[in-house]
C-alpha positions in Angstrom: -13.2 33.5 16.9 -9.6 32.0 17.4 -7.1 32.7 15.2 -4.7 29.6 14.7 -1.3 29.5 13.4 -0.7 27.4 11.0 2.1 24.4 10.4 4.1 25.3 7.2 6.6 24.3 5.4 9.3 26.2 3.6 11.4 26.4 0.5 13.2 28.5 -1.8 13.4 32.4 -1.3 11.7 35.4 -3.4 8.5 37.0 -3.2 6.3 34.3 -1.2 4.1 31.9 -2.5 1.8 30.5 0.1 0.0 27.3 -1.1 -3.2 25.7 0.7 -4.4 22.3 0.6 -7.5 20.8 -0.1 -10.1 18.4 1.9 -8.2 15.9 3.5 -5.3 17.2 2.4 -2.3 18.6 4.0 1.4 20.1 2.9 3.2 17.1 2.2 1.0 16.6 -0.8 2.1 19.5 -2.7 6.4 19.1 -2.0 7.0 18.3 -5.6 5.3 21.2 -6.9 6.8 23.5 -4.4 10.2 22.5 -4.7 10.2 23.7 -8.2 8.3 27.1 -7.5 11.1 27.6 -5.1 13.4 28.1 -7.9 11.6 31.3 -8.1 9.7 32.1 -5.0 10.2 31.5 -1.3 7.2 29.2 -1.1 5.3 28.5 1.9 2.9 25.3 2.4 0.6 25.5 5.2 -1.6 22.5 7.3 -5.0 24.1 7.6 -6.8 24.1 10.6 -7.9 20.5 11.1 -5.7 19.0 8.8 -2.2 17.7 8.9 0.1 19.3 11.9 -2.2 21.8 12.8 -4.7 22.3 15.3 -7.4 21.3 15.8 -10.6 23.6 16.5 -14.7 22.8 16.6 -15.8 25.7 13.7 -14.5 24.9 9.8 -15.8 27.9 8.4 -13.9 29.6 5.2 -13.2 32.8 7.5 -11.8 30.8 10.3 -9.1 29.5 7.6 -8.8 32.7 5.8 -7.8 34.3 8.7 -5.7 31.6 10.4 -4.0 32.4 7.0 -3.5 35.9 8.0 -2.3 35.4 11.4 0.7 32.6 10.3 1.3 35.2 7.9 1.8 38.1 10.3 3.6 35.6 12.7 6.4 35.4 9.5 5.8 39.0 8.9 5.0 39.1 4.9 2.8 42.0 4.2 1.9 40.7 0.2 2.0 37.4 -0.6 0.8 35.5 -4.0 -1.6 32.3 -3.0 -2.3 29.0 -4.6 -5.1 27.0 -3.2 -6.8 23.4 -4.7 -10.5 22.7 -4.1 -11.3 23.7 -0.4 -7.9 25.8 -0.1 -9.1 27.6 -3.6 -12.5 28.7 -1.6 -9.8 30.1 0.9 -7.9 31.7 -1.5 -10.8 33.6 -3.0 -11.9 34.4 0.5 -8.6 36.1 1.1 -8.7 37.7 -2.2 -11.9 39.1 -0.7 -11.5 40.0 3.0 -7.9 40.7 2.7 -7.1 42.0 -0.7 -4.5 44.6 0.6 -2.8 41.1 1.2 -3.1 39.3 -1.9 -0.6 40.1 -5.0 -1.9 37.6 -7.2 -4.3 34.6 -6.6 -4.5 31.1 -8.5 -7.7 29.0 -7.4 -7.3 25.1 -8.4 -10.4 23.3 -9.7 -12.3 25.1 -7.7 -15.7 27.5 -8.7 -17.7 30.0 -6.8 -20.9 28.0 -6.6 -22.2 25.9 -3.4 -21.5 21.8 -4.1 -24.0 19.5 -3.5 -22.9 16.8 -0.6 -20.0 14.4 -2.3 -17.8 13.1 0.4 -20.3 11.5 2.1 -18.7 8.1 1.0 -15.3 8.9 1.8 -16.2 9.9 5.4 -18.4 6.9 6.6 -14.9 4.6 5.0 -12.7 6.5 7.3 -15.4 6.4 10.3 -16.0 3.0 9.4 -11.9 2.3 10.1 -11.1 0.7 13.5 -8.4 2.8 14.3 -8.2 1.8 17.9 -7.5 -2.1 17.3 -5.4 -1.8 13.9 -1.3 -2.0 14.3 -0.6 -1.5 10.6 -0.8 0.8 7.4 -1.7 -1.9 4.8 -4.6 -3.1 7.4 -6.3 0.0 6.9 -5.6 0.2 3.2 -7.5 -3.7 2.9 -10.2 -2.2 5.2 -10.5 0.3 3.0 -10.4 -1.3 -0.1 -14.3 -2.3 -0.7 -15.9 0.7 0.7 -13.1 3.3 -1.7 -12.5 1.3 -4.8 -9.7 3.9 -6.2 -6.6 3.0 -5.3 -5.2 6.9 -5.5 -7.9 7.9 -3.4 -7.3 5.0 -0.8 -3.4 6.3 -1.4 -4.1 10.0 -0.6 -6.0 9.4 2.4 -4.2 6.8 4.0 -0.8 9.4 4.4 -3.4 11.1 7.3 -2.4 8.1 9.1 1.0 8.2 11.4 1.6 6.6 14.8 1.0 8.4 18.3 3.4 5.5 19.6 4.2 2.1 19.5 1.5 0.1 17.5 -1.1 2.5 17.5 -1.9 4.9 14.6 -4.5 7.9 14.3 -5.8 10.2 11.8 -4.2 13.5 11.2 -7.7 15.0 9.9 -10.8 15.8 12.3 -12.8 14.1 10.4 -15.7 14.7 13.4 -15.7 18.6 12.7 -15.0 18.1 9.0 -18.0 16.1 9.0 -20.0 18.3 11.1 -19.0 21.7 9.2 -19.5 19.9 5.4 -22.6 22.6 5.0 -20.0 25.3 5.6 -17.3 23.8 3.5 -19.6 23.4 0.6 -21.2 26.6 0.7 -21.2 29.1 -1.8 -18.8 32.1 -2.1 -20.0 35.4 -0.8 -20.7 37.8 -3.6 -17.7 41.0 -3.0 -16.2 41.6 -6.2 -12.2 41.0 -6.8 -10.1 43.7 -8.6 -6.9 41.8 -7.9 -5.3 39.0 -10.8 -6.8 35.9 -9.9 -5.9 32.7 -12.4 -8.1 29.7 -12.4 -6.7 26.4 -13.5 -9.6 23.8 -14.2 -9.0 19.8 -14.6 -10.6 19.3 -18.1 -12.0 15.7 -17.3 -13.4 17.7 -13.7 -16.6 18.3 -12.8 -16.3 21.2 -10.8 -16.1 24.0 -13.1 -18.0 24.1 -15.5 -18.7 26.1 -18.8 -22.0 27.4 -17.3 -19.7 28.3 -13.9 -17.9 30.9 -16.3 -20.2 33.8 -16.3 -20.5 34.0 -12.0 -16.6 33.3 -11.7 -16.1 36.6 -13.8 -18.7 38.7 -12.7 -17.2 38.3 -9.1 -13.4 38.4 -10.0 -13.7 41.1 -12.3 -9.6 40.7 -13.2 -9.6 36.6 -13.9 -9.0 34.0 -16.4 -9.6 30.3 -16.5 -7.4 27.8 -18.0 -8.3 24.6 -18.4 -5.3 21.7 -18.6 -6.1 18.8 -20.6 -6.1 15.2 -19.2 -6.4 16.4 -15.9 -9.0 16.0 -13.0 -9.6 17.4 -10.3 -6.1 17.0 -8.9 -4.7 19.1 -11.3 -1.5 19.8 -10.3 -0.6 16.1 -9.6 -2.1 14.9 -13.2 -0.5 16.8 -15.5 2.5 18.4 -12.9 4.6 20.6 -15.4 1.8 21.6 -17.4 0.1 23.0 -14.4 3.5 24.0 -13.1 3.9 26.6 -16.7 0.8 28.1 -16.1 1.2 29.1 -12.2 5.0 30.4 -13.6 3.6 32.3 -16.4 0.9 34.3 -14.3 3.0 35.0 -11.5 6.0 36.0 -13.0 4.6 38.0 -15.6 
């Protein structure tokens, strides 16, 4: 297996924070929040492999990204580190807090449970296949392509900032969305079963599905030192619905 090293971000300086994205995500969407847990923390946002600024490689697996974590981290040489990861970044996170607890000081998984997801991005993927990238010379053209097949206009928002030009008057995405597509069984699979003695915090949208009361029970009895919070009016983007709310709880664990 190859080991990548990540693109990152920095800010702030302390004991690090390392923060990891979710499906189609990438850095740039968590700058707000880490420029205010750099008033406490030198905070670290990473691309994952096949996402953003990183590279690109054919296996998605939740290994594969825990340990590209790993190797960025021993490139910046930071023995312990705290982690923050939303949806598929939370499955990274707990693998870390698994493989590599030695690393991990404390670990805060984002709307994110232990269980294997059904298939529910199925939509989202044929839109962005769907895209002519190779003939369209503007944003807003993809954004009106978009707009029958993803009727949210967030959604259509967070996707369309994978776009950015390879030169003049021709755009590509910044996601892979071939091997994405390809390793969805792996990205949706279930957590392996090794128990977690280190702190682990897990902050649930209240108006998200993907923790659910019945979820409780085999969240604990795997991270034997956890709690779940759950943040009112928020969905599955947490940390972008209800920012400082979300913001007081990832303060109040860490720093404590």
């Amino acid at each position: 297996q190859i080991r990548l090293q990540l693109f990152y971000k920095e800010y702030g300086e302390g004991k690090p924070v390392v923060i990891l994205h979710g499906l189609f995500g990438f850095s740039d969407n968590w700058k707000s929040q880490a420029k205010v847990l750099a008033n406490y923390f030198r905070v670290i946002v990473v691309d994952l492999r096949n996402h953003g600024r990183s590279e690109w490689a054919d296996l998605h697996s939740y290994e594969s990204m825990a340990n590209d974590v790993i190797e960025t981290m021993d490139f910046l040489s930071l023995s312990q580190f705290h982690v923050i990861g939303h949806s598929m970044g939370g499955k990274v996170a707990m693998h870390l807090a698994q493989s590599y607890p030695e690393r991990l000081l404390k670990t805060v998984v984002v709307d994110m449970g232990v269980k294997a997801y059904p298939m529910h991005h199925q939509d989202l993927i044929e839109a962005i296949k769907a895209v002519p990238i190779d003939t369209i010379t503007a944003r807003s053209q993809v954004n009106t392509f978009l707009s029958n097949r993803i009727p949210e206009e967030g959604v259509r928002q967070f996707l369309l900032k994978n776009l950015y030009w390879i030169e003049r008057g021709k755009l590509a995405w910044r996601m892979n969305i071939a091997v994405l597509e390809a390793n969805m069984p792996l990205i949706l699979d279930a957590l392996p079963e090794t128990e977690v003695l280190g702190p682990t915090l897990f902050i649930k949208g209240a108006n998200s599905s993907y923790i659910l009361e019945e979820d409780f029970e085999a969240i604990e009895n795997i991270f034997l030192d956890s709690e779940i919070q759950s943040i009112t009016d928020a969905g599955h983007w947490v940390h972008a619905d209800s920012f400082e709310e979300f913001l007081e709880s990832v303060l109040a664990f860490l720093l404590r």
